[in-house]
N, C-alpha and C positions, 0 to 999 in steps of 0.2 A: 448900210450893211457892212461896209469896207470900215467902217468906224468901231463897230460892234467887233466882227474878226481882229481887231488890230488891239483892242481889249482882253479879247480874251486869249489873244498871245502873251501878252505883256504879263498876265496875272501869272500864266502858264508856267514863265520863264521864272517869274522871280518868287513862284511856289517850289519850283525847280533849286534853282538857287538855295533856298531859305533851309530846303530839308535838306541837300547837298551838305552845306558846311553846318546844321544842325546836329546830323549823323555823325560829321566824321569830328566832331566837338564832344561825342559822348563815348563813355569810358564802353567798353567790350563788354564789361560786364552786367549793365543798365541796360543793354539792346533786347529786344525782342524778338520772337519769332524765328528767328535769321541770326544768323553770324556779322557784324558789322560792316565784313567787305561785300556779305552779299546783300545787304541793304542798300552798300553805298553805288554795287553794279544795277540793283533793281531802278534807283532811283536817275542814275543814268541813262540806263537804257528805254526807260516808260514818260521819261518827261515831268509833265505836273501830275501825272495820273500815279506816277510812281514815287513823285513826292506824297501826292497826298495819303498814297498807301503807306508810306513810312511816318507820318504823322498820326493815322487810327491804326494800324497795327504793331510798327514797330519801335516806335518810342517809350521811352519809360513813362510811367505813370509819376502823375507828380505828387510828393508826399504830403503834400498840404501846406508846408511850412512857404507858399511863394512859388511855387514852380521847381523843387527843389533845391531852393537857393539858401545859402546857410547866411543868415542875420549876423549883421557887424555885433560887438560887443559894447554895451553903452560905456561911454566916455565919461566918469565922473570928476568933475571938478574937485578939484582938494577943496577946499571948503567943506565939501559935502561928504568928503569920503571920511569914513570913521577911523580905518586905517593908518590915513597920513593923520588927523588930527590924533590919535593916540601916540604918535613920535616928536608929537612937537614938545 
């Protein structure tokens, strides 16, 4: 049992953690629900229960594109690029 509880501290702590600096990683204007600092006091003061409330209510929705993450730009090799071969 002491192995179980000591489980679901740890998950606790580092659901705690994860929405902690997840929150204060996101722009003011992408928050939900709440105003950013008070997302960031909810999730202080409620533990993992108030992480997990800031991961289903107040994170942004992700845009499809990855999680919101904006895609490098492909690298083309001059060979291949049209561009540089018209200036040679």
């Amino acid at each position: 049992m002491v192995k179980v509880d000591a489980f679901i501290l740890i998950i606790s702590i580092l659901l705690q953690l994860y929405s902690l600096f997840d929150c204060a990683r996101t722009e003011q204007e992408q928050v939900r629900r709440l105003p950013k600092w008070g997302w960031l006091i909810v999730v202080l003061l409620f533990g993992g229960f108030g992480g997990l409330m800031w991961l289903l209510l107040g994170r942004p929705k992700s845009s499809g594109n990855g999680g919101g993450r904006r895609s490098k730009p492909r690298i083309i090799p001059p060979d291949d690029d049209p561009d540089f071969l018209r200036k040679l």
